[in-house]
C-alpha positions in Angstrom: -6.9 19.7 -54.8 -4.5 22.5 -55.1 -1.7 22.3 -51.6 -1.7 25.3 -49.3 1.6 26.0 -48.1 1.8 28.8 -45.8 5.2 31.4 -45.6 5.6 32.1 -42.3 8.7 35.0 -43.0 6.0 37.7 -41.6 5.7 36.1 -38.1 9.8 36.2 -38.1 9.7 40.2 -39.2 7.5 41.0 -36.3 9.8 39.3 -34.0 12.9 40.9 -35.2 11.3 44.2 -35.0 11.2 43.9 -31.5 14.3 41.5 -30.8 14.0 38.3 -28.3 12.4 35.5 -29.5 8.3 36.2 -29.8 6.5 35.6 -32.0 8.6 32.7 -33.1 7.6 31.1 -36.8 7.6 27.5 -34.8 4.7 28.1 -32.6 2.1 29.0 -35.6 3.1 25.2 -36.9 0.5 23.7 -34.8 -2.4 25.9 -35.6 -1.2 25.9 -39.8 -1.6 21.9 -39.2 -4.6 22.1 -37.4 -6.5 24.2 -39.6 -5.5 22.0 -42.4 -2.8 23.5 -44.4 -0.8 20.7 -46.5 2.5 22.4 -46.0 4.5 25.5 -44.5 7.4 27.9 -46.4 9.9 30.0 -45.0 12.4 31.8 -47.2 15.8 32.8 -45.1 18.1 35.3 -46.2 21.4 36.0 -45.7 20.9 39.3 -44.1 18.6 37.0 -41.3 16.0 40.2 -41.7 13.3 37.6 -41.3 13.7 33.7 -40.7 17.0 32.9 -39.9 18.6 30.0 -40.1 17.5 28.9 -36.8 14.1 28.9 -37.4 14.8 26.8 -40.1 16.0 23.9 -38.1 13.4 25.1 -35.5 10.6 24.3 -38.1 12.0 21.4 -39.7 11.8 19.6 -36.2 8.6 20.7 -35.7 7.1 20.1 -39.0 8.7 16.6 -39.2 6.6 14.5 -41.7 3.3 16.1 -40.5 2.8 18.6 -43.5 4.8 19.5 -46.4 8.4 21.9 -45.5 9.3 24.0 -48.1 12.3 26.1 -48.1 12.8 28.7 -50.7 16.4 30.6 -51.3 18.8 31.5 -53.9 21.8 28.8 -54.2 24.1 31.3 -55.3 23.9 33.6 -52.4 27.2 33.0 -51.1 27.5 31.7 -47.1 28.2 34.5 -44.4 28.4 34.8 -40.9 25.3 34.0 -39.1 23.8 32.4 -43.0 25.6 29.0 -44.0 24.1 29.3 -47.7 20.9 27.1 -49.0 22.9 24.3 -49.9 23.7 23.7 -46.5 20.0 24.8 -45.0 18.8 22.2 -47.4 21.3 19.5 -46.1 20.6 20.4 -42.3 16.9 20.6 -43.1 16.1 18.0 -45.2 12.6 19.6 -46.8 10.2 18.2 -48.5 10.7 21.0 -51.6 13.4 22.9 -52.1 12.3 26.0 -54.4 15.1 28.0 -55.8 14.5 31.9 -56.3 16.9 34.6 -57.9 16.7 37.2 -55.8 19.5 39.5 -55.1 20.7 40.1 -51.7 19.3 44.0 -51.6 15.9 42.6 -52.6 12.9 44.0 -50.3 11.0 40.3 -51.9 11.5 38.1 -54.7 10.2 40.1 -57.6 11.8 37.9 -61.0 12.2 34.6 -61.7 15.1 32.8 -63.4 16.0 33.3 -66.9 16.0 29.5 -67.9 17.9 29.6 -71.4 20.6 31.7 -69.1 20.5 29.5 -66.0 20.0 26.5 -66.9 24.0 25.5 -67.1 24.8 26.9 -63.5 21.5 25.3 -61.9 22.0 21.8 -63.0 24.7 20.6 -60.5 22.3 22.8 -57.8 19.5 20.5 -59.0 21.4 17.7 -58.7 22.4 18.1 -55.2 18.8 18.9 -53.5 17.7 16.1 -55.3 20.2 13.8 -54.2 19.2 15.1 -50.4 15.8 13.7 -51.0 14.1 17.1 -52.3 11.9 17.7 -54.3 13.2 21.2 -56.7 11.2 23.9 -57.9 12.5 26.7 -60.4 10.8 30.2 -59.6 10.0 31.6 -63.0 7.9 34.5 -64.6 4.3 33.7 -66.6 5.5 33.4 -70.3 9.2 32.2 -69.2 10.7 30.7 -72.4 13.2 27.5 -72.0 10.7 25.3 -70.1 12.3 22.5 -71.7 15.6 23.4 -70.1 13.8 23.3 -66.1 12.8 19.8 -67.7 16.4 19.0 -69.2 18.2 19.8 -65.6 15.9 17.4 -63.6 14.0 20.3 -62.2 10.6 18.7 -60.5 8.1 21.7 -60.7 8.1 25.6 -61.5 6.9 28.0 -59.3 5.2 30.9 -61.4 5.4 34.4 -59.8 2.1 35.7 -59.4 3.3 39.4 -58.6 1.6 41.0 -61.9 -1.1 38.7 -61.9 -1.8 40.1 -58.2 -1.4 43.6 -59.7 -3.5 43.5 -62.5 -6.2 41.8 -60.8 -6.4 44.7 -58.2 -6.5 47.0 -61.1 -9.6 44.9 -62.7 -7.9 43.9 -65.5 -7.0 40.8 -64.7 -7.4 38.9 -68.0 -3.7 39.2 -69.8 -1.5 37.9 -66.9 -4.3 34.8 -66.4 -3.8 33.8 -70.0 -0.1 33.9 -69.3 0.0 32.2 -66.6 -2.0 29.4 -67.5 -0.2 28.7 -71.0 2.7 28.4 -69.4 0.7 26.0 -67.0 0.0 24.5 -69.9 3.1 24.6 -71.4 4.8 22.9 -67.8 2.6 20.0 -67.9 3.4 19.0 -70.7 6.9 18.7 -70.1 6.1 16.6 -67.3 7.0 19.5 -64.7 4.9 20.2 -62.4 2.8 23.9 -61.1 3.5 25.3 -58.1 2.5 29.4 -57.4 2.9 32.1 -55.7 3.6 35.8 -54.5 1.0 38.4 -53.8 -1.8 35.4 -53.8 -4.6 36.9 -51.3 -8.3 35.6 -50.7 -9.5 38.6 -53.0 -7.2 37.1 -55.8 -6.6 33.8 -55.6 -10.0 31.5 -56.4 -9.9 33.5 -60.0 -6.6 32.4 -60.1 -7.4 29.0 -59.7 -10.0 28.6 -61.6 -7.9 30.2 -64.9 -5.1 27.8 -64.0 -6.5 24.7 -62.5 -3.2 22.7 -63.0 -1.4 24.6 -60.1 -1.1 21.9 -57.1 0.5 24.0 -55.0 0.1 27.8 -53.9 2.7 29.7 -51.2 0.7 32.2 -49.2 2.3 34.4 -46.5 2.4 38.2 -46.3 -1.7 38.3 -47.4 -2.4 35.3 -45.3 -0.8 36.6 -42.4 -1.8 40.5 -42.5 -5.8 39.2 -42.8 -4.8 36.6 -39.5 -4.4 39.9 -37.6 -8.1 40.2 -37.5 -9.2 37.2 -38.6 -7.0 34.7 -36.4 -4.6 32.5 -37.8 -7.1 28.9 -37.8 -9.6 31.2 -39.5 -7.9 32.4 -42.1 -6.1 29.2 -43.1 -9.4 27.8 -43.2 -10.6 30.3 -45.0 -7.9 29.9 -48.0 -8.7 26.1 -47.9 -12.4 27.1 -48.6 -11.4 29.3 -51.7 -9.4 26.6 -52.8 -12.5 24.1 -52.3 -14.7 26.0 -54.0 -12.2 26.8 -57.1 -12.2 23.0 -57.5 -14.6 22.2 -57.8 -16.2 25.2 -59.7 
C-alpha cells in the first residue's frame, strides 16, 4: 500500500509567525506515528522561513527508526549563516530519503522539477554522496519529464512527480490529461527500475483519484492540505483519514 509521509513545514510557519518555540514540528511526531503514518517530511530552506535546521535534528532524534524521515532540499543552494546546505543536513541527519528539489531560493514552494537531460551531469556526484550516507535519493521531476533513463543512469533510487497541475486541473474538473501524464511516466519509471514517489497540492478531495490512475506510486508527501484540514479535523483524524483514502484506493 501506497506510504504516507506527512510535511510538517506548516506547523514550523505558524511558529515563526509568532517567534518562540510553539508549535514545534517535533511534538506532532508522536500523534503522525500514532495515527499510523509510515513516514514524516520537512523541507528546510535557507532563508529558515519554516523548518530550520534545528528542527531537523530535532525530528531526526525523534523520529529515530520509528517511521520513515524524509528530508527534501536543493543540493545546490549554497550554505549560509544559520543554513549549513543539504549536504550537510543530510550528513547530520541521516534520513531515510533524501529527495532533491530545484527550487530557487525566492520560491514561495517548489513549483518545477529538474530538467533531467540538463541535470543529470551536476546531480551525479550529489547522488553519490546521499547514497553513500545510507539514503535513499529521490529526483523531483514534472509528469511527462523526458531523460528518465538519466535519474536511472546517476544511481537515483526513485522520482518524485509534482502533482501541482494534477491538483489544479482536478479542482477545475478536468482532471483527465495531467492523470494520463502522470501515470505514463509512472509507467515509464518502473520500468527503469526507479521507483514512484508523489507529491504537492495532494488533498483528500484529490488524492484517491490520484491513486487509483497511478497505482504504482508507493509513496505520497502530504503537508499544507493535510495540515489546514487538521485545524478542524485534529491532527490523528486527519492522518487517519488520508490512510483511509489510501485504503480504499487499493484496493479499489
Amino acid at each position: 500500500m501506497t506510504l504516507l509521509s506527512v510535511n510538517l513545514n506548516k506547523i514550523a510557519v505558524l511558529r515563526n509567525s509568532r517567534g518562540g518555540h510553539a508549535p514545534a514540528p517535533v511534538a506532532a511526531v508522536d500523534t503522525v506515528i500514532a495515527a499510523g503514518a509510515g513516514g514524516i517530511t520537512v523541507h528546510p530552506r535557507p532563508d529558515r522561513r519554516h523548518v530550520t535546521p534545528e528542527d531537523v535534528l530535532a525530528l531526526a532524534a525523534a523520529i529515530a527508526g520509528r517511521v520513515e524521515y524524509n528530508l527534501e532540499g536543493n543540493p545546490f543552494a549554497p550554505p549560509r549563516e544559520g543554513y549549513p546546505g543539504f549536504l550537510a543536513l543530510c550528513a547530520a541527519a541521516r534520513p531515510t530519503q533524501a529527495t532533491l528539489v530545484p527550487d530557487s531560493d525566492g520560491q514561495i514552494t517548489s513549483d518545477h522539477g529538474f530538467d533531467l537531460r540538463r541535470d543529470a551531469a551536476r546531480l551525479r556526484p550529489v547522488v553519490a554522496e546521499l547514497k553513500a550516507l545510507g539514503c535513499r535519493v529521490s529526483l523531483f521531476v514534472d509528469a511527462g519529464v523526458e531523460g528518465l533513463e538519466e535519474a536511472a543512469a546517476i544511481g537515483a533510487d526513485r522520482i518524485e512527480i509534482y502533482t501541482g497541475p494534477y491538483a489544479e486541473a482536478h479542482a477545475a474538473g478536468v482532471p483527465e490529461r495531467e492523470l494520463a501524464r502522470c501515470a505514463r511516466t509512472a509507467e515509464q519509471a518502473r520500468a527503469l527500475g526507479l521507483g514512484v514517489n508523489a507529491g504537492h497540492d495532494l488533498s483528500q478531495a484529490n488524492l484517491g483519484d490520484f491513486l487509483r490512475a497511478v497505482p504504482q506510486v508507493g509513496e505520497v508527501s502530504i503537508g499544507h492540505a493535510l495540515i489546514g484540514e487538521a485545524l478542524y479535523a485534529g491532527l490523528d483524524a486527519t492522518v487517519r483519514a488520508y490512510l483511509a483514502i489510501i485504503a480504499a484506493a487499493s484496493h479499489g
